[in-house]
N, CA, C and O of each residue as an XYZ file, in Angstrom:
272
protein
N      10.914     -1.663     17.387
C       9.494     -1.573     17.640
C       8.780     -1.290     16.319
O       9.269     -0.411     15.609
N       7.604     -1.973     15.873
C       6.917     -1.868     14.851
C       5.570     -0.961     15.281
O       4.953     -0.955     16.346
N       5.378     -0.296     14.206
C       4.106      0.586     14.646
C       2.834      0.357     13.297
O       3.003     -0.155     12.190
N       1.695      0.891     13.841
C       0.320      0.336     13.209
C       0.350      0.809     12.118
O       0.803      1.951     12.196
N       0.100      0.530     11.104
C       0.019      1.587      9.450
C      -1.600      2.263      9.416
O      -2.156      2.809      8.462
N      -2.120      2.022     10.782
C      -3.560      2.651     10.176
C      -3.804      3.936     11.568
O      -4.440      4.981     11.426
N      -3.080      3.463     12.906
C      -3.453      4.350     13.887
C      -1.793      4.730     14.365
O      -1.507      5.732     15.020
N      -1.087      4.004     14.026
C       0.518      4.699     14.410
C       0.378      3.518     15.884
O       1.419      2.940     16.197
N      -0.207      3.383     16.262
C      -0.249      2.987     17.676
C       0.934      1.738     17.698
O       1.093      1.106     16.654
N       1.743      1.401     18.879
C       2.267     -0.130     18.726
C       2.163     -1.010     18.568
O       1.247     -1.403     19.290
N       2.757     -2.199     17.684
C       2.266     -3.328     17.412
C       3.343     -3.994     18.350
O       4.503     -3.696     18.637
N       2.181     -5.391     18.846
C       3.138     -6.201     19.480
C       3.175     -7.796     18.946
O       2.149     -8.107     18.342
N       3.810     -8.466     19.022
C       3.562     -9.735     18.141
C       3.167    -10.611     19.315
O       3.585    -10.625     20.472
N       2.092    -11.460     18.594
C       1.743    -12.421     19.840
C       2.256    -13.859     18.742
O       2.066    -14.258     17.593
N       2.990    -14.243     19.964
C       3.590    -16.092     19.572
C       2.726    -16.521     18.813
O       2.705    -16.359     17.593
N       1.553    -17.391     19.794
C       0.462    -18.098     20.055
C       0.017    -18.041     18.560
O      -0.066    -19.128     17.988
N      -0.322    -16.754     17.758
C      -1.012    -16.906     16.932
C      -0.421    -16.171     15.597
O      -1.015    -15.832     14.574
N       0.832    -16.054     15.928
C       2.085    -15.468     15.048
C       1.404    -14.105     13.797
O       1.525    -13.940     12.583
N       0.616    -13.285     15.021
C      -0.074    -11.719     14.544
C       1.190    -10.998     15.384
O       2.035    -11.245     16.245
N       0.570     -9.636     14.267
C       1.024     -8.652     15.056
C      -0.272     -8.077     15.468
O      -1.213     -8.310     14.708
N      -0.499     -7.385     16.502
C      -2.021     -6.842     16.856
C      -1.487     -5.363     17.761
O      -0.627     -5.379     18.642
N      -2.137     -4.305     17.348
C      -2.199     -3.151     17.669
C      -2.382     -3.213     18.628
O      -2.846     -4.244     19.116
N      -2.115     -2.188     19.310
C      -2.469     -2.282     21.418
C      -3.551     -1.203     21.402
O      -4.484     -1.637     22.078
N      -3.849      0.066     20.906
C      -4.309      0.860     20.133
C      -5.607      0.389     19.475
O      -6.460      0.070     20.304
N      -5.987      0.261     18.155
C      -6.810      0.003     17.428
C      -7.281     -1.879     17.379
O      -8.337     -2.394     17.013
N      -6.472     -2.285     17.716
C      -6.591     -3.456     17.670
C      -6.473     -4.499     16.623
O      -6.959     -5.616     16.799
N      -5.716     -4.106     15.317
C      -5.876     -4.346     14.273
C      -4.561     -5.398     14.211
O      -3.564     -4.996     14.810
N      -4.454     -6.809     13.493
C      -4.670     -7.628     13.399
C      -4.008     -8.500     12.279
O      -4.709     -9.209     11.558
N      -2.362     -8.425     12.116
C      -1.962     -8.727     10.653
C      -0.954     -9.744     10.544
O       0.005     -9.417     11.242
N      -0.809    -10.591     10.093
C       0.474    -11.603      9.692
C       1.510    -10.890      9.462
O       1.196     -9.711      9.302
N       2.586    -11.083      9.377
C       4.114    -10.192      9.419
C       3.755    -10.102      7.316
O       3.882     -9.051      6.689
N       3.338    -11.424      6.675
C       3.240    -11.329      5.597
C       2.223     -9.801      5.328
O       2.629     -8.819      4.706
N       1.016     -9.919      5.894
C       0.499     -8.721      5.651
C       0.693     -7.360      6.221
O       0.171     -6.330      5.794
N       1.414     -7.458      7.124
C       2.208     -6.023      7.536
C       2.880     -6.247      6.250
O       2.093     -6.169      5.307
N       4.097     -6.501      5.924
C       5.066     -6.331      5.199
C       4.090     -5.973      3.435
O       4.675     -5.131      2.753
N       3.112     -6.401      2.963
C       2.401     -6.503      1.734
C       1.763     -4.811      2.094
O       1.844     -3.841      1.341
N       1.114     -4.863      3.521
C       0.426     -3.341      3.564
C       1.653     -2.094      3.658
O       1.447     -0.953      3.246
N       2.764     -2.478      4.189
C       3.418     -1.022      4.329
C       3.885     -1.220      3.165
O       4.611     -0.247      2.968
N       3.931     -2.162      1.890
C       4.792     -1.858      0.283
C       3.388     -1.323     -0.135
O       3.631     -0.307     -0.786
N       2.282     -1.474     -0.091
C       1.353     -0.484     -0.827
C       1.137      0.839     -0.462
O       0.818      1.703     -1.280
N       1.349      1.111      1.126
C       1.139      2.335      1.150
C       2.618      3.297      0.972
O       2.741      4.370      1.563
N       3.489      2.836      0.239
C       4.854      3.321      0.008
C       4.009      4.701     -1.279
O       2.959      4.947     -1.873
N       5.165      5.123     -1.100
C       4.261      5.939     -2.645
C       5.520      5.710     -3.679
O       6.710      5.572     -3.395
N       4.855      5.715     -5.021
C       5.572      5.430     -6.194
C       5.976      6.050     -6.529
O       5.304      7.077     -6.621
N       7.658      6.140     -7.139
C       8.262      7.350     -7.670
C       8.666      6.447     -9.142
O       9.122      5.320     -9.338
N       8.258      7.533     -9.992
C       8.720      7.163    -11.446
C       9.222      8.230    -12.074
O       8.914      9.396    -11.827
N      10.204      7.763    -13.106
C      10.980      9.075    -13.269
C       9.997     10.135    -14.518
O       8.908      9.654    -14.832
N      10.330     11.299    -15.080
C       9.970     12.057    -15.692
C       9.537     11.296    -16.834
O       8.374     11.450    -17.205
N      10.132     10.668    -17.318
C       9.787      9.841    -18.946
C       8.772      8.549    -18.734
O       7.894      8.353    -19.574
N       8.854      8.041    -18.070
C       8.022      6.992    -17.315
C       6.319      7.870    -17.165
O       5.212      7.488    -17.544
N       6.641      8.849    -16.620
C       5.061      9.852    -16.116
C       4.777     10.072    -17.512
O       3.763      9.442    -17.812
N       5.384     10.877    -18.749
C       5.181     11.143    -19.900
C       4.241      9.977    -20.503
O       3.019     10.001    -20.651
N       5.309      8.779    -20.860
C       4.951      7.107    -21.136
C       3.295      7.069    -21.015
O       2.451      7.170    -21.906
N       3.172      6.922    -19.855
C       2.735      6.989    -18.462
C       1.087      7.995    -19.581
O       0.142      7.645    -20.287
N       1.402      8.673    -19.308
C       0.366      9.799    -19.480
C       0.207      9.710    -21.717
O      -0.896      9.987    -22.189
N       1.213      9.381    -22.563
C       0.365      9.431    -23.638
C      -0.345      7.993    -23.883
O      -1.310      7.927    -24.644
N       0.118      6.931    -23.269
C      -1.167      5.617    -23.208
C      -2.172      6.134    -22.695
O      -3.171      6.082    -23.413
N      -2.327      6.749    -21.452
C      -3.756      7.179    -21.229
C      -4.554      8.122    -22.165
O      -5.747      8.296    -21.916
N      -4.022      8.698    -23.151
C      -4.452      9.618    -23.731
C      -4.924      9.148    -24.650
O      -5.917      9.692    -25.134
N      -4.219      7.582    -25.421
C      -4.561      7.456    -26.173
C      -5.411      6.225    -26.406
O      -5.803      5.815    -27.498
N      -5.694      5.564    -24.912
C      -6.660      5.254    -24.482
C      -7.919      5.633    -25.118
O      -8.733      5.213    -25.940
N      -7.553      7.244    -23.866
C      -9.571      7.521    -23.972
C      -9.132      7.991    -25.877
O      -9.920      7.256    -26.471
N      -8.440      8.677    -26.844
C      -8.702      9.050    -27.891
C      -9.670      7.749    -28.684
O     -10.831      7.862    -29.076
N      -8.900      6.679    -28.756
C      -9.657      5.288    -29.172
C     -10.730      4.905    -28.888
O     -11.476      4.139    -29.498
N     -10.929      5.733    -27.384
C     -12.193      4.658    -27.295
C     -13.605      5.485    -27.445
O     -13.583      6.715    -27.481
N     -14.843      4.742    -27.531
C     -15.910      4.400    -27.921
C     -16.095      6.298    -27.611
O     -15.376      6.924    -26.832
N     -17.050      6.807    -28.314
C     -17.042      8.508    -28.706
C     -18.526      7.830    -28.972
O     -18.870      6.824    -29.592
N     -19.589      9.301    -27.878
C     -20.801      9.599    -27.893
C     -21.383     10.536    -28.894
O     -22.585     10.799    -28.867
C-alpha cells in the first residue's frame, strides 16, 4: 500500500488514467511524480567534510562578493 506524501492518507492507483490519487486529500500524481516527490522530500545526509566543503564555498562566496 502506498501512502500520500502530503496528508499520509491512501493512495490508490486508477488504471484509466495511470494516477495515483489520494482517497483523503485528493491529490493527484504519476508513479513518475510520486517517485521524483518522495526523492525530494528524503533528507540529505552528507558526511562531516562534505558540510565543512560545503560551508567554506559559502563563506567565500559572500567574502567576494559585492561589499556596501
Amino acid at each position: 500500500m502506498r501512502y500520500c506524501p502530503e496528508c499520509g492518507g491512501e493512495l490508490h492507483y486508477v488504471s484509466l488514467t495511470k494516477r495515483y490519487v489520494c482517497k483523503s486529500c485528493g491529490l493527484s500524481l504519476t508513479p513518475q511524480e510520486l517517485y521524483e516527490l518522495r526523492d525530494s522530500m528524503r533528507p540529505k545526509y552528507e558526511t562531516e567534510e562534505e558540510q565543512r566543503q560545503q560551508h567554506r564555498k559559502d563563506y567565500l562566496k559572500w567574502w567576494l562578493g559585492k561589499k556596501k
